[in-house]
C-alpha positions as CSV (number, residue, x, y, z in Angstrom):
1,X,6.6,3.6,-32.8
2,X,3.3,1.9,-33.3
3,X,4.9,-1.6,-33.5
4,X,7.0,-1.2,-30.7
5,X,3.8,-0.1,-28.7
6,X,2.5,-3.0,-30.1
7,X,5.0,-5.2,-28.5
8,X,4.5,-3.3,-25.5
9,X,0.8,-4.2,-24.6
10,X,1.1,-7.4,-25.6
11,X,4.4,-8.2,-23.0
12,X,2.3,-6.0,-20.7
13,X,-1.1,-8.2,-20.6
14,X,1.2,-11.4,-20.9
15,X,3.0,-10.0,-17.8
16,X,-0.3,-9.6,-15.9
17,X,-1.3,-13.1,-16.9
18,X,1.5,-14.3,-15.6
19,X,1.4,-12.1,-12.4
20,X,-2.1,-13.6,-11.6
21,X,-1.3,-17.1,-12.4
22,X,1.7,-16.7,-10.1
23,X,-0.8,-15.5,-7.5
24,X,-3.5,-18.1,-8.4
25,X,-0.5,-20.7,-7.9
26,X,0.3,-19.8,-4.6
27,X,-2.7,-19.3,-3.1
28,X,-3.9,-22.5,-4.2
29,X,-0.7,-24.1,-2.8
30,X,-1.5,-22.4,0.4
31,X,-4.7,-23.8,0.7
32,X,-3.5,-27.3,0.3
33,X,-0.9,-26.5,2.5
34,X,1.9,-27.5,0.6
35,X,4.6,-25.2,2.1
36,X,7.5,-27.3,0.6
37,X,6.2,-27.0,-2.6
38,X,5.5,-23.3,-2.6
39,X,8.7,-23.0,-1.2
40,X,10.3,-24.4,-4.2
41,X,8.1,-22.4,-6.3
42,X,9.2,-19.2,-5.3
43,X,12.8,-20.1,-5.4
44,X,12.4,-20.9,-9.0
45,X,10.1,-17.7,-9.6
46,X,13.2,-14.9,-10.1
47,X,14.4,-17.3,-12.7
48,X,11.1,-17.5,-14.9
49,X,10.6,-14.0,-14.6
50,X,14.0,-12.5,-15.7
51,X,13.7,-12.8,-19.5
52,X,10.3,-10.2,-18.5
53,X,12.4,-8.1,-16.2
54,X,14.8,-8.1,-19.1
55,X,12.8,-7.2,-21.4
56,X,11.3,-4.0,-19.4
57,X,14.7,-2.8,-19.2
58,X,15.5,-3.0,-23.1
59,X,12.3,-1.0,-23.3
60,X,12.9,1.6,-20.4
61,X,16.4,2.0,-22.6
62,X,14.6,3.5,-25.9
């Protein structure tokens, strides 16, 4: 129980890193106006954020 909580915090603040670099990102791509690019960005975001959504739901499972 303890590791898997473990595992849990750590996916959680890595998760929240990610979340706010994601928001940094776009924000700062917003600023320099580069719609194309963010554009592009968020179509590629679903994709580098399933193996996290996959891993909440191997959690949510126990």
């Amino acid at each position: 129980m303890l590791k898997s909580k473990k595992i849990f915090t750590k996916l959680c603040k890595s998760w929240l890193f990610y979340r706010i670099h994601i928001k940094k990102l776009t924000t700062k791509l917003q600023k320099n106006k580069y719609h194309g690019k963010l554009e592009k960005y968020k179509e590629k975001q679903p994709t580098l954020m399933s193996p996290f959504l996959n891993i909440r739901k191997e959690i949510s499972a126990y």
